[in-house]
N, C-alpha and C positions, 0 to 999 in steps of 0.2 A: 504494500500500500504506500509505505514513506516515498518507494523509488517511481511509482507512478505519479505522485504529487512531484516528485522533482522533474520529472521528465514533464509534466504538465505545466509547469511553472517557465521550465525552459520554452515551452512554445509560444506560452502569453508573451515571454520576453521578447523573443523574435517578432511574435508580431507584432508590438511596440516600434520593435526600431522598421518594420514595415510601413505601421503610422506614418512613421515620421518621414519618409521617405517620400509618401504621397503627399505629407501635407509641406513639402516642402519644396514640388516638383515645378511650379512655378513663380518661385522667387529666388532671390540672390543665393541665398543656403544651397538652391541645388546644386552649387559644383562641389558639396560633399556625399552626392546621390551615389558617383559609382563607387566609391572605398565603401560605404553604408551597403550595396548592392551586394558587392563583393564579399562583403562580411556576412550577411545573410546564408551569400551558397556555403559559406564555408561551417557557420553555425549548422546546416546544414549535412555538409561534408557530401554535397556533390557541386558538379559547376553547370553550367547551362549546355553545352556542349552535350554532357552524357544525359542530362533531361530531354534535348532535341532529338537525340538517336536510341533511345529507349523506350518501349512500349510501356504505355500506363500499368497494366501489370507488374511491370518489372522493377518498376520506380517503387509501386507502394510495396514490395517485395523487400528492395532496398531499403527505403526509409523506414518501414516497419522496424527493423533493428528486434532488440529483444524485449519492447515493450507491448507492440503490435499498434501506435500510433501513427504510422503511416498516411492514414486519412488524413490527420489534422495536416502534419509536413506536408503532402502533396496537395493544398490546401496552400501553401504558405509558399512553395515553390511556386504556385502558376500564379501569384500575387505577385511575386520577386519577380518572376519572368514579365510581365505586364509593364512591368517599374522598368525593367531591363531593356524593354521594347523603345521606352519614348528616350533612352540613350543612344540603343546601339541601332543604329539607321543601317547597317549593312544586314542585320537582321530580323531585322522591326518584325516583320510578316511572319515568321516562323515562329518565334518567338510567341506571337500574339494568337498563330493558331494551335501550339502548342500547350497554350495558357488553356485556353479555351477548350480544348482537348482533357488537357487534367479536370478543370474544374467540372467538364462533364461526366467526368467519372467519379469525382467526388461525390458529385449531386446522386450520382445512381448508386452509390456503395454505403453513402452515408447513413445510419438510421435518421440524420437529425434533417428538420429541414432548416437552410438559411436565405433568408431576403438576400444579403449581402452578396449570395454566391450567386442569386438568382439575376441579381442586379447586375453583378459583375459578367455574367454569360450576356446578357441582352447588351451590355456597352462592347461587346468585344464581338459580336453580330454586326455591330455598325462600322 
């Protein structure tokens, strides 16, 4: 129980500095968006790269780790990826269908429902 509060505690954290990323993506602050980006995959411990060339399966497989949290992570990766999208212009499109990709497999694997997620699939439609 203590090591799934801690493993749960680490993912509010991340998503925190996700937060902050968004709310930070159009103002001066943004040019500490890619080290914050980069910190994220690496909290993580994958990079976008192997998120692009791996099937959603294989990811929440991966991120699962020995907790079986993988949902949440893959969840937090296609958020990071989205973030990652309005920097890296050589990948923008992959990136965003990739997003879009996870987050729709979250939505079908998840017990839970989220507006957030729901929100986030209908802007990445457009």
């Amino acid at each position: 129980m203590l090591k799934r509060d801690f493993i749960m505690v680490q993912i509010e954290e991340l998503g925190k500095v996700i937060a902050q990323i968004i709310s930070q993506r159009n103002t001066d602050a943004a040019r500490n968006n890619p080290a914050l980006i980069q910190s994220a995959y690496n909290s993580l411990k994958i990079d976008s790269g192997s998120l692009l060339h791996l099937s959603p399966q294989d990811i929440r497989q991966y991120l699962d780790g020995v907790d079986g949290a993988g949902l949440q992570r893959m969840e937090l990766a296609a958020k990071i990826m989205m973030e990652d999208a309005y920097l890296n212009h050589g990948e923008k499109e992959e990136l965003r269908l990739k997003s879009k990709e996870l987050l729709e497999y979250v939505q079908a694997n998840d017990r839970t429902f989220s507006l957030e997620r729901a929100y986030l699939l209908e802007e990445l439609k457009r």
